[in-house]
C-alpha positions in Angstrom: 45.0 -33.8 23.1 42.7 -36.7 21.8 40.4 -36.0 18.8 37.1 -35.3 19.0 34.6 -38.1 18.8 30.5 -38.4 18.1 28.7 -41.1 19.9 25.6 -41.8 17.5 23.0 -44.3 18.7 19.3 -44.9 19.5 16.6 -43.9 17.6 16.1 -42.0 14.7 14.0 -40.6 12.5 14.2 -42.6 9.9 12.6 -45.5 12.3 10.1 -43.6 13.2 9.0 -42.8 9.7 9.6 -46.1 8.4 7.5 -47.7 11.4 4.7 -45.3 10.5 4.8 -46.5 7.0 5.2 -50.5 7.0 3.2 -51.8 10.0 -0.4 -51.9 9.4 -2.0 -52.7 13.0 -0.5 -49.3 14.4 -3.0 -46.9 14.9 -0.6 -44.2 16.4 3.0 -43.2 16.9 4.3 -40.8 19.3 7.9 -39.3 18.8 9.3 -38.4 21.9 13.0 -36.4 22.0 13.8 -35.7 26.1 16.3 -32.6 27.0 17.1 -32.0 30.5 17.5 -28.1 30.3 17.0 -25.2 32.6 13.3 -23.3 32.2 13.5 -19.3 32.8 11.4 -16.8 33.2 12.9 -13.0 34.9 14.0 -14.1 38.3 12.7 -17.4 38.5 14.1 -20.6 37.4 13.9 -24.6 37.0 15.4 -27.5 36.1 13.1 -29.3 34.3 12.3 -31.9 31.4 11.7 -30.5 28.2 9.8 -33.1 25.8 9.5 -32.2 22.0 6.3 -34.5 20.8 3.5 -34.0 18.5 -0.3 -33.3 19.2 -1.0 -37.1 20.0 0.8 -37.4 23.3 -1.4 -35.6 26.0 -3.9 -38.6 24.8 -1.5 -41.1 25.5 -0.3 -40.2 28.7 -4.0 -38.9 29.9 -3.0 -35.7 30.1 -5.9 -32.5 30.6 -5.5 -29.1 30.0 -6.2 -26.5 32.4 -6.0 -23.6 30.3 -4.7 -22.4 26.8 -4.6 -25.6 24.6 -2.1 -28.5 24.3 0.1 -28.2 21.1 -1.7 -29.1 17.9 -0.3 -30.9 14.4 -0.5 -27.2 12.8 2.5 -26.0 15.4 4.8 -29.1 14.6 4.6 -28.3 10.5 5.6 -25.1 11.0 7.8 -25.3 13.6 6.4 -22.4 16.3 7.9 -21.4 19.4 5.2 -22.9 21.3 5.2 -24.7 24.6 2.5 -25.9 27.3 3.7 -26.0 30.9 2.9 -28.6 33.4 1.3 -27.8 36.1 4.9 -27.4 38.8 6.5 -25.1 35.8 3.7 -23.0 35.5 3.5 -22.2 39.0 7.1 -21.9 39.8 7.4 -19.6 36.9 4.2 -17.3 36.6 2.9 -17.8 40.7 1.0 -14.2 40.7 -0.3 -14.1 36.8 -1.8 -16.5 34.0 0.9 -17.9 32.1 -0.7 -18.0 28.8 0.0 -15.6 26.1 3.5 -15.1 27.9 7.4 -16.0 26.9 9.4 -18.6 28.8 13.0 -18.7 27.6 14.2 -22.6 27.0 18.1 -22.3 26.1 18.7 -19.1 24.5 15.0 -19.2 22.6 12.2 -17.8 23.5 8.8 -19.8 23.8 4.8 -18.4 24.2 3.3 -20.3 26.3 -0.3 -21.4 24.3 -1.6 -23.9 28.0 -0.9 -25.1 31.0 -1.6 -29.1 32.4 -3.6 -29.9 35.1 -1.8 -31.3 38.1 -1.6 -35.1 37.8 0.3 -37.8 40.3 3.3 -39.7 39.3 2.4 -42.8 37.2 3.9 -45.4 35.2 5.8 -44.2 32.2 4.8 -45.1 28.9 7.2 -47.0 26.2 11.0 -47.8 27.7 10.3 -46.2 30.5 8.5 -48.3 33.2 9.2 -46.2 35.9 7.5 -43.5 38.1 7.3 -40.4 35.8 6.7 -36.7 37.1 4.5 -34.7 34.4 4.3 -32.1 36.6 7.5 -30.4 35.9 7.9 -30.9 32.1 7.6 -28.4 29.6 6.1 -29.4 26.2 7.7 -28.3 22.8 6.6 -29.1 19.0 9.3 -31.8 17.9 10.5 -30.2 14.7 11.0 -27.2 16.8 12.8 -29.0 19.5 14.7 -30.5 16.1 16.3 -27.2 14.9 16.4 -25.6 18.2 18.4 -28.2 20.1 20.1 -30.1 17.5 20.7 -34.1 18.1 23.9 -34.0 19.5 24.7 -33.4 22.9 28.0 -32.2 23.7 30.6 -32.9 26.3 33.6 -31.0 26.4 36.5 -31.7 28.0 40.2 -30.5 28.7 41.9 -31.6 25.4 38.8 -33.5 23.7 35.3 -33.4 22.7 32.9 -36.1 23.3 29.5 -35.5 21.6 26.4 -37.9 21.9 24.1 -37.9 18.7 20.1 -38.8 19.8 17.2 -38.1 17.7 14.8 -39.3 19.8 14.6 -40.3 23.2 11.5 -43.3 22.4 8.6 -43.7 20.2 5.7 -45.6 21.9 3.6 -47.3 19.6 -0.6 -47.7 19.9 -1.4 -51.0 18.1 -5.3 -51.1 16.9 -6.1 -53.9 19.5 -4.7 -55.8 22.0 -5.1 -59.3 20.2 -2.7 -57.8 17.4 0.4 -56.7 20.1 1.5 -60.0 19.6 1.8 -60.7 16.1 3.0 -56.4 15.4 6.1 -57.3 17.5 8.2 -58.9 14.6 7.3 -56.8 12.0 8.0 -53.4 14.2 11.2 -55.5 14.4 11.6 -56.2 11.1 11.4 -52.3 10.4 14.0 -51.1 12.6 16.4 -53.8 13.6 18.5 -54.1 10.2 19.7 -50.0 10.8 20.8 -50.9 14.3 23.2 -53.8 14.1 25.0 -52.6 17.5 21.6 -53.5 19.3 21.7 -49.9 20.3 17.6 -49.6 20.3 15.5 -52.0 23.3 11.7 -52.7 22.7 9.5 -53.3 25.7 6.1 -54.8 24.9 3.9 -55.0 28.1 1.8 -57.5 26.3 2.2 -59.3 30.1 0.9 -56.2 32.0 -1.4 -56.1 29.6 -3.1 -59.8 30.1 -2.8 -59.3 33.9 -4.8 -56.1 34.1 -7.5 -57.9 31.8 -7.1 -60.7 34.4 -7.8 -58.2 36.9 -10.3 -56.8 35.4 -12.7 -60.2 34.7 -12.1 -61.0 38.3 -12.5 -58.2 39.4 -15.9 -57.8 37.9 -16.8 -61.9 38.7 -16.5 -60.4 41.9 -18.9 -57.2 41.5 -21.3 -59.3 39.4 -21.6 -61.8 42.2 -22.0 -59.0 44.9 -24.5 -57.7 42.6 -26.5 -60.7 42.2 -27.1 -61.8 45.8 -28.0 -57.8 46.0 -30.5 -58.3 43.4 -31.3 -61.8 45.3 -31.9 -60.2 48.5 -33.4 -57.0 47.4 -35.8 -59.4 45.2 -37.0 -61.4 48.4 -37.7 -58.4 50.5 -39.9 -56.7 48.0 -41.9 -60.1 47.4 -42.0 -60.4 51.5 -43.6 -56.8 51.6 -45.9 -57.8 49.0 -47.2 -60.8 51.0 -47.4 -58.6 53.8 -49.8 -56.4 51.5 -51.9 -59.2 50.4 -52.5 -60.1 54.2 -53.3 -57.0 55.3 -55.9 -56.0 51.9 -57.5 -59.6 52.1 -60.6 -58.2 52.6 -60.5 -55.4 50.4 -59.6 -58.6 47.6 -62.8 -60.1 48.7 -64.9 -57.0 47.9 -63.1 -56.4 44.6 -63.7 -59.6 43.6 -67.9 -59.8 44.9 -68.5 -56.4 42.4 -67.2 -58.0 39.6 -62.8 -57.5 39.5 -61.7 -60.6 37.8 -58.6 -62.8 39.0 -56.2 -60.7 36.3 -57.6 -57.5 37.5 -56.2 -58.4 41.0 -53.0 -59.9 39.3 -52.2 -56.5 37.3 -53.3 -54.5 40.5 -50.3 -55.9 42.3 -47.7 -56.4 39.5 -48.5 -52.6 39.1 -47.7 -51.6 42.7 -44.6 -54.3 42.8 -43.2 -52.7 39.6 -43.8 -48.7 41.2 -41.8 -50.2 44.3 -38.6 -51.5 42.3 -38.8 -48.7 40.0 -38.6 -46.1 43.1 -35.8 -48.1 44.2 -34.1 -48.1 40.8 -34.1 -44.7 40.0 -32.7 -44.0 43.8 -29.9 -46.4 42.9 -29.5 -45.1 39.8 -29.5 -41.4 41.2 -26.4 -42.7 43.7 -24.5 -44.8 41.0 -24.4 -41.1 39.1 -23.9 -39.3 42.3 -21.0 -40.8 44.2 -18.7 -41.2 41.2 -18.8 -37.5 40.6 -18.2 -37.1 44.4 -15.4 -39.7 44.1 -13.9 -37.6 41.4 -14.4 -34.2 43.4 -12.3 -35.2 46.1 -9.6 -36.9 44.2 -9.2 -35.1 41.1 -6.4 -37.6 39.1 -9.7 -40.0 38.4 -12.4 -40.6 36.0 -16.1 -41.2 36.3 -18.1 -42.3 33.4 -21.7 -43.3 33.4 -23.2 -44.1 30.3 -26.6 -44.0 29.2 -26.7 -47.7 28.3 -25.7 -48.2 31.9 -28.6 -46.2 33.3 -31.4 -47.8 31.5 -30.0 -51.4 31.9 -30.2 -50.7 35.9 -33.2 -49.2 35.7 -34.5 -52.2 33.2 -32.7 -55.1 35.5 -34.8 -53.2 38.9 -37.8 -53.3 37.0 -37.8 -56.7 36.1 -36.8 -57.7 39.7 -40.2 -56.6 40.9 -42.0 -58.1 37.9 -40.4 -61.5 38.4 -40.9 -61.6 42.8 -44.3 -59.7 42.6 -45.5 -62.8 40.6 -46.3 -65.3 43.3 -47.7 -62.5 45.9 -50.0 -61.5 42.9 -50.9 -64.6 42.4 -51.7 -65.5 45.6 -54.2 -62.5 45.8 -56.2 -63.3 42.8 -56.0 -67.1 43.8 -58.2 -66.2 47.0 -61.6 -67.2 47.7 -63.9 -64.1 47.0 -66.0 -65.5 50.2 -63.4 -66.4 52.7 -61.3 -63.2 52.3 -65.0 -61.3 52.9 -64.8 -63.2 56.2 -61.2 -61.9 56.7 -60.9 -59.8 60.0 
């Protein structure tokens, strides 16, 4: 029969070590090693992915934890027989009891499982792989574990010859400090791993162009808000100055008296700056109270998003409202303490 042969390619670990050691604008690496391999517990069984990574990579794929813990760097240095479940696994493989604290078998090794992942929708992988990723069936191992358990070789046998295919890792995906640097880290990340790979055996995707179309996105998409905002603030400004007129008509005479015992114009000018500023501020914290509240209620009912509202946020409304009634109570204020004491006495 023919002899056996050993396919070695992609990435290794020696690239990933190097990277981490002679590019300076990387704040964070993330191993990844990828086994398709059959999960078991008892009677109940799936064919899942099994991903051996370190501690960093439920931040960079926005992972959350529903219970138990994610792995941590203390599990990869000493190699445990830990694994977190997504959310699928979990329930396909404990769907009456609380799978942490119990043993899921991945080959012939037994794993505790230390958490379980909440349930997130497909998304865009990260690193080589653009496409649609499930996380939901994955099962998440310390890499030095998956190292010794698995091996890097995956073998193929076949009737009078072995094929074998040698992987360390399946990617490494790179953070770079900020996106102005992506550009200039490409070369040197090159630099560190293209002269072990003459056979071109290793692709790197930079989505430096996804990148500068979401922040194109992003600035329109907030030209956009800002402008809705502003005629908001335009409108909102003119009603509250309208109502204020509408005031000044109707308390003319009660201006007239104020003024005959004595109130002086600024006391009349501060009187209604006061109850202009009272009427935006009402409004502000209302609008404030909804910007807080439907977020949340956004999030309730579709679980996979975010909502954060920074104090910074809150007091910059709040400020932005207040000074809205401050700047269109001006000419109604002034137009009260700008009346003749005598003809608004006559004022019926």
């Amino acid at each position: 029969g023919r002899p056996a042969r050993i396919l070695n390619y992609g990435i290794k670990y020696d690239d990933y070590e190097r990277i981490m050691e002679t590019v300076p604008t990387i704040r964070k690496v993330l191993p990844i090693r990828e086994i398709r391999k059959g999960i078991r517990r008892y009677q109940y069984n799936l064919d899942g992915r099994v991903v051996g990574t370190t501690q960093d990579y439920a931040d960079f794929n926005m992972l959350e934890v529903d219970r138990g813990r994610f792995l941590t760097a203390a599990d990869n240095e000493k190699y445990q027989n830990y694994a977190v479940l997504a959310s699928t696994t979990a329930r396909t493989l404990f769907p009456y009891e609380d799978p942490v604290g119990q043993a899921v078998k991945l080959g012939t090794d037994y794993y505790t499982v230390v958490g379980v992942t909440k349930e997130r929708q497909s998304s865009a992988g990260i690193g080589s792989s653009l496409a649609a990723q499930d996380f939901n069936k994955d099962v998440y191992i310390p890499l030095n574990t998956c190292k010794v358990r698995f091996g890097e070789k995956i073998v193929n046998a076949r009737s009078g010859s072995m094929e074998a295919e040698e992987t360390q890792l399946s990617q490494i995906t790179l953070q770079v400090a900020s996106i102005d640097k992506v550009r200039p880290t490409v070369p040197i990340i090159k630099a560190a791993y293209e002269p072990w790979h003459p056979r071109k055996d290793v692709e790197m995707t930079v989505p430096y162009d996804l990148l500068v179309a979401a922040q194109q996105t992003a600035r329109q998409f907030s030209i956009i808000l800002g402008t809705i905002a502003a005629i908001s603030l335009l409108v909102g400004g003119i009603g509250i100055m309208n109502i204020m007129l509408a005031t000044v008509t109707e308390r003319t005479r009660e201006i007239g008296i104020r003024r005959a015992l004595g109130a002086k114009r600024r006391d009349i000018t501060q009187q209604f700056l006061i109850e202009t500023v009272v009427l935006s501020g009402v409004g502000g914290i209302l609008g404030v109270t909804m910007g807080i509240a439907i977020p949340q209620l956004i999030v309730y009912f579709i679980p996979d998003q975010k909502a954060f509202v920074t104090p910074g946020s809150v007091m910059l409304a709040f400020g932005i409202s207040v000074a809205i009634g401050i700047l269109f109570g001006l000419y109604p204020a002034r137009r009260a303490a700008l009346m003749d004491p005598i003809e608004a006495l006559r004022h019926e």
